[in-house]
N, C-alpha and C positions, 0 to 999 in steps of 0.2 A: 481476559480483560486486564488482569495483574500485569502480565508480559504486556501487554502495549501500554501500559503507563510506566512501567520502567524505562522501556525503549521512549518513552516523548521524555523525560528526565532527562534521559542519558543522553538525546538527543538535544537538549536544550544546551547544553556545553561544546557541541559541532560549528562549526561557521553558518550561516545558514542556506549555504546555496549546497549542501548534502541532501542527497534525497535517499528515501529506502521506498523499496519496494515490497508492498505487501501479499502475499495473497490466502487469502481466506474460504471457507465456506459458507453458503447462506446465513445461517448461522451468528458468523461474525456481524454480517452485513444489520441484523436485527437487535443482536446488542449493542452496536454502535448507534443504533435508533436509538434508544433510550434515553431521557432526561439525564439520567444520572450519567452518560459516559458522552455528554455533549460536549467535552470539552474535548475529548482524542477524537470525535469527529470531526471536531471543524480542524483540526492539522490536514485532511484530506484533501490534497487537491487535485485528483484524479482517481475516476475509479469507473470501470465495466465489470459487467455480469458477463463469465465464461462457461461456456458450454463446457462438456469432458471433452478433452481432446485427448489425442497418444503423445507419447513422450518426444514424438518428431513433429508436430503441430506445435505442441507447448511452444517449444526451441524457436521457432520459425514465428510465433503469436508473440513473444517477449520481444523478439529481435524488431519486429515490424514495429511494436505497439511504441518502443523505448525510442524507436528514427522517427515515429508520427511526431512524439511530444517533446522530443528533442531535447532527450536529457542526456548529459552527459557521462563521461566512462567514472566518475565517483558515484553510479548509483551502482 
């Protein structure tokens, strides 16, 4: 949680049409619940639950997921 509040910081001096992409395990997705870290959740504005997949899935999941939402090559 340290490292994603530096990253919204550091991020808060970007243009804002920067996007990063995150990805987490469970884990994150439950700290991010928390009262206390409401605020680096509401920056989120996109997020799936991913199965394990192999390292040629991933590649092929990122590429698809990044043409669904239609962001562009600064992410």
């Amino acid at each position: 949680m340290e490292v994603l509040r530096k990253l919204r910081l550091l991020f808060e001096r970007f243009p804002p049409k920067h996007n990063l992409v995150l990805f987490g395990q469970p884990d994150l997705l439950y700290a991010l619940s928390m009262k206390m870290n409401e605020d680096l959740k509401s920056r989120i504005t996109y997020s799936k639950t991913l199965m394990p997949l192999n390292d040629d899935d991933i590649e092929k999941y990122i590429l698809n997921e990044l043409e669904s939402v239609q962001l562009g090559a600064n992410t």
